[in-house]
C-alpha positions, 0 to 999 in steps of 0.5 A, spaced: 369 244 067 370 244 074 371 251 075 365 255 072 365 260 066 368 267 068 367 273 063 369 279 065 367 286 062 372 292 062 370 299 060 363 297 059 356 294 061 354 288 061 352 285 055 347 279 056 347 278 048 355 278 048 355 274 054 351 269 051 355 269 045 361 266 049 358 262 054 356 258 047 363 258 044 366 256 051 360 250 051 362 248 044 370 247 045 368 244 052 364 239 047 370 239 042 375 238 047 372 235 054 379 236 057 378 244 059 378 244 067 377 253 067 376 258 063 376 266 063 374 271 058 376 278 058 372 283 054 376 290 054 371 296 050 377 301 048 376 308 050 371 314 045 378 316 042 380 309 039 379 309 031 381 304 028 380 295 029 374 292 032 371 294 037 372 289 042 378 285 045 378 280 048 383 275 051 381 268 054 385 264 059 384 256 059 386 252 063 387 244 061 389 238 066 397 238 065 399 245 062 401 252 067 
């Protein structure tokens, strides 16, 4: 990547094992793909009164050579 791995966590603290987890699978699909030039994970924990779905969500932004 020419840009490093950015992972931001919203709602929360840092999580080390979680953030390891992603810089795993961003190093996975750069392997897979070689053509991946910035990435930029966001992880949201919804608030205490969410009840329903997962416990996170996430939206990632890549960013490949010829794509806005």
């Amino acid at each position: 990547m020419e840009t490093p791995l950015r992972i931001s966590f919203q709602g929360s603290d840092v999580s080390e094992a979680l953030n390891q987890l992603i810089v795993d699978y961003v190093d996975a699909v750069e392997r897979l793909y070689g053509r991946l030039t910035a990435c930029h994970v966001v992880i949201r924990v919804p608030d205490k009164h969410h009840r329903t779905g997962g416990l996170y969500n996430a939206n990632i932004h890549m960013t490949l050579p010829g794509w806005y």
